[in-house]
C-alpha positions as YAML, in Angstrom:
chain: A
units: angstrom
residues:
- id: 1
  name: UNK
  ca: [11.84, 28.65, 34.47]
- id: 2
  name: UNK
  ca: [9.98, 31.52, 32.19]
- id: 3
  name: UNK
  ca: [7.21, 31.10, 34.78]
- id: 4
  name: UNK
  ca: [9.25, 31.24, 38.08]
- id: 5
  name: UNK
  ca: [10.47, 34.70, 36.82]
- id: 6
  name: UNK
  ca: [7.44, 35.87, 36.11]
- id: 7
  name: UNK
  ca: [6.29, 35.29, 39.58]
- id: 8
  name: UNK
  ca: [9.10, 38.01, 40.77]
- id: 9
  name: UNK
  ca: [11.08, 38.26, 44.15]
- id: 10
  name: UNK
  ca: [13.32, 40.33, 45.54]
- id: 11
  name: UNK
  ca: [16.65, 40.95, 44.68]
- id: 12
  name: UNK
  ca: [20.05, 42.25, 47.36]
- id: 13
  name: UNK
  ca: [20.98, 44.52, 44.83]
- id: 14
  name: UNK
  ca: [19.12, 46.35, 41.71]
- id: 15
  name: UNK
  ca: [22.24, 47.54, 39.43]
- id: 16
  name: UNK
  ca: [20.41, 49.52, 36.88]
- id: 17
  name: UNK
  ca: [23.45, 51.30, 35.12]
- id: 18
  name: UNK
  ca: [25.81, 48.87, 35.51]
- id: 19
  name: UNK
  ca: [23.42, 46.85, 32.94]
- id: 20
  name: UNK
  ca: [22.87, 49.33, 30.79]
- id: 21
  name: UNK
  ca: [26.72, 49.71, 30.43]
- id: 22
  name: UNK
  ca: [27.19, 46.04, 30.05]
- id: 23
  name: UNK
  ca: [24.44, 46.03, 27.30]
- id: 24
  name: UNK
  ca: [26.28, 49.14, 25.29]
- id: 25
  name: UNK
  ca: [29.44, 47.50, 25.60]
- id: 26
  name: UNK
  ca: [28.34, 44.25, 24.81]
- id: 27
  name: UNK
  ca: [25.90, 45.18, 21.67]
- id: 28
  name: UNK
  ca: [25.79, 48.82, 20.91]
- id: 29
  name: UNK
  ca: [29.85, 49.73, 20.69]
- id: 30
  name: UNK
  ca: [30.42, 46.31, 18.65]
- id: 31
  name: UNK
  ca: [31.61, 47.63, 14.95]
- id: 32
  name: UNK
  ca: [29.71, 45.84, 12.90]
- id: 33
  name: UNK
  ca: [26.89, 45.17, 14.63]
- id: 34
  name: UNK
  ca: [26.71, 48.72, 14.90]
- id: 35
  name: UNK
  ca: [26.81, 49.43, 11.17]
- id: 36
  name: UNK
  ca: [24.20, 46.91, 10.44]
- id: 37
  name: UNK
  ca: [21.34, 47.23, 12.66]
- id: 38
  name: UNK
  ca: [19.53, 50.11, 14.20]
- id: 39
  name: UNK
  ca: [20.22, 50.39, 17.98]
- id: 40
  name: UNK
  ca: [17.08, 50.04, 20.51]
- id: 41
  name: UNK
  ca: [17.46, 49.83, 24.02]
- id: 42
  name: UNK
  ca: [14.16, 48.78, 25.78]
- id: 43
  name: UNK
  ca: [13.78, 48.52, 29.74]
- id: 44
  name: UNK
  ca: [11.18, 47.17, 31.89]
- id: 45
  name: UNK
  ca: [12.18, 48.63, 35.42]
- id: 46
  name: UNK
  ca: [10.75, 50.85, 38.36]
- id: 47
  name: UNK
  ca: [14.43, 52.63, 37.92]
- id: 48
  name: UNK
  ca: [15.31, 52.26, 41.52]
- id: 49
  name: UNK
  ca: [19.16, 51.62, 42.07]
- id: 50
  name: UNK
  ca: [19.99, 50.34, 44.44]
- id: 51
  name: UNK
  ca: [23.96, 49.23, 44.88]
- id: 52
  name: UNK
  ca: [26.34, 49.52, 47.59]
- id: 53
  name: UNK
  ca: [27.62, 52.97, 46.06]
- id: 54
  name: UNK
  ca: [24.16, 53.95, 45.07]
- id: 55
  name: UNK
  ca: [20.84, 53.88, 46.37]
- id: 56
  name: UNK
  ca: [18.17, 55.78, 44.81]
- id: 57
  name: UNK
  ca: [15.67, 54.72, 47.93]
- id: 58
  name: UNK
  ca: [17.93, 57.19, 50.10]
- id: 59
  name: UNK
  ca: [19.53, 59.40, 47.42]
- id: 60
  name: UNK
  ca: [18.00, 62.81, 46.62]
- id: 61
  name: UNK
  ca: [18.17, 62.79, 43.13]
- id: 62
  name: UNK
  ca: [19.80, 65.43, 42.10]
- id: 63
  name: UNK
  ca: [21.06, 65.26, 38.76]
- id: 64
  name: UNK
  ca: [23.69, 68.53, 38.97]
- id: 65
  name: UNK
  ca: [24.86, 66.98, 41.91]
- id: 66
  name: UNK
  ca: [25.37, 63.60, 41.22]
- id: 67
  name: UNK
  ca: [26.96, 64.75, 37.59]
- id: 68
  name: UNK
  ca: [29.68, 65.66, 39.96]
- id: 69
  name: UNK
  ca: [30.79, 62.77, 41.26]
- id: 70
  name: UNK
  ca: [32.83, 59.46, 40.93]
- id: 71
  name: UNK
  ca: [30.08, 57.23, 40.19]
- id: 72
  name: UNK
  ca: [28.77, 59.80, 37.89]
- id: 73
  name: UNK
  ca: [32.00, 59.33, 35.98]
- id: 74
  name: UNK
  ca: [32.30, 55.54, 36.66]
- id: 75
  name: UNK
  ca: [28.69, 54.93, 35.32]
- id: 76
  name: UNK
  ca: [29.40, 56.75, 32.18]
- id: 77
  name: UNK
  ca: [27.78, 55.08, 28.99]
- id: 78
  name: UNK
  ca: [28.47, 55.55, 25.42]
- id: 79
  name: UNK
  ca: [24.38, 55.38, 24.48]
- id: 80
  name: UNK
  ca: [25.28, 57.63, 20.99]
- id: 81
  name: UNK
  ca: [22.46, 56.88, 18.46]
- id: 82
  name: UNK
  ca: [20.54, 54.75, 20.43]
- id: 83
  name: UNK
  ca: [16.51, 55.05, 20.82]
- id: 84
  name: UNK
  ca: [15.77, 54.13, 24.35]
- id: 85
  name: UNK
  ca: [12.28, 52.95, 25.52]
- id: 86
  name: UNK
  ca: [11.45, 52.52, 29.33]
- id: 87
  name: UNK
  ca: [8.60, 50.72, 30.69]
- id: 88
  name: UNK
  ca: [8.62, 52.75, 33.99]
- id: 89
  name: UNK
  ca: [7.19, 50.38, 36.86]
- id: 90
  name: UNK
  ca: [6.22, 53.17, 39.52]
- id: 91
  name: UNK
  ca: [7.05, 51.36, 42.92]
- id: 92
  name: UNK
  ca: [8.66, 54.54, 44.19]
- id: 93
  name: UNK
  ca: [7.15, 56.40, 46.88]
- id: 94
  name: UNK
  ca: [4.60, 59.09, 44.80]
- id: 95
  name: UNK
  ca: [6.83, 62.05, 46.16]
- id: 96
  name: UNK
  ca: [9.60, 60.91, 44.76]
- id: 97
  name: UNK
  ca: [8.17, 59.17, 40.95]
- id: 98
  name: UNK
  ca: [8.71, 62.87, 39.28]
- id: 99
  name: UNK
  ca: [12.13, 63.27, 40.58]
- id: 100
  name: UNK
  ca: [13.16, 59.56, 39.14]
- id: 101
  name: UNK
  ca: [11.97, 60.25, 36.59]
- id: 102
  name: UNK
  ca: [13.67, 63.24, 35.57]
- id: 103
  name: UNK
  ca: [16.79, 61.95, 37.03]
- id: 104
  name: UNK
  ca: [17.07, 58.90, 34.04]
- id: 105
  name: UNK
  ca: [15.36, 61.35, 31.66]
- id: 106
  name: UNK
  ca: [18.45, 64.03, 31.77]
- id: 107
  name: UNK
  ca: [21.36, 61.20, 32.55]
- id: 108
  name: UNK
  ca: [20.33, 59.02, 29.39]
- id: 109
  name: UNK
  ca: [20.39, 62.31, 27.22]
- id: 110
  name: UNK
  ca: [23.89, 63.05, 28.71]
- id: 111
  name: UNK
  ca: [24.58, 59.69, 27.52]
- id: 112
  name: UNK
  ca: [23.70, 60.27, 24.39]
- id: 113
  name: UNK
  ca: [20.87, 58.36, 23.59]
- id: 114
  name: UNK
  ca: [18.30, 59.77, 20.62]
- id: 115
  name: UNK
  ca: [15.86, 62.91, 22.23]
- id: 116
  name: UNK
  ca: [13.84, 62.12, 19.12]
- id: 117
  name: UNK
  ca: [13.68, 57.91, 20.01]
- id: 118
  name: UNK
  ca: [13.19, 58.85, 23.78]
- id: 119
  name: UNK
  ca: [10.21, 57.66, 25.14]
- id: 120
  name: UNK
  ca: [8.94, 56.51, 29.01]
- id: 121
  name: UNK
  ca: [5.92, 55.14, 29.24]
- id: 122
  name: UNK
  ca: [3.92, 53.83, 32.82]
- id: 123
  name: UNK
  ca: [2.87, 50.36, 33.10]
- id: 124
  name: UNK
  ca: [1.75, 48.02, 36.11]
- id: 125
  name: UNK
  ca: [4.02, 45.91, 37.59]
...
């Protein structure tokens, strides 16, 4: 099984926040777990969503605007204290790599992960 997901595919739908919110609900905003362990969040994606309400292959990545919407509000994450680590796989077009970048960089600060336990690093996918 390990192997078969190594070997990739595509997927319909790549719904980056909506994981991200099920993993902070499901491990970061538990009480005790909380109090006992430090919280890391590490991600291995090219940070592409791509959902029916959002898709970042179309989208113009604008962080001020997209702040001002209802997804922006429906996406919201409680990421307070948590050190975030992203293997970035870059399989955006190169114009738009900088501007993806940026985009997860300011909304995972809003979020409130650590600026200090930040950290996005490029690997081959």
């Amino acid at each position: 099984m390990l192997e078969n997901r190594l070997q990739g595919g595509g997927a319909k739908t790549s719904a980056i926040f909506e994981a991200i919110q099920s993993v902070s609900l499901q491990s970061f905003q538990k009480a005790k777990l909380a109090a006992e362990a430090p919280r890391r969040l590490i991600i291995i994606s090219d940070l592409i969503q791509f959902t029916k309400t959002l898709d970042f292959y179309k989208e113009d990545l604008n962080y001020q605007n997209f702040q001002q919407t209802n997804e922006a509000r429906r996406l919201h994450t409680n990421l307070n204290g948590v050190s975030v680590e992203i293997l970035f796989i870059p399989r955006a077009r190169p114009d738009r790599i900088d501007r993806l970048v940026r985009f997860w960089t300011k909304w995972f600060v809003d979020q409130g992960a650590q600026k200090d336990g930040f950290k996005i690093s490029w690997v081959e996918g």
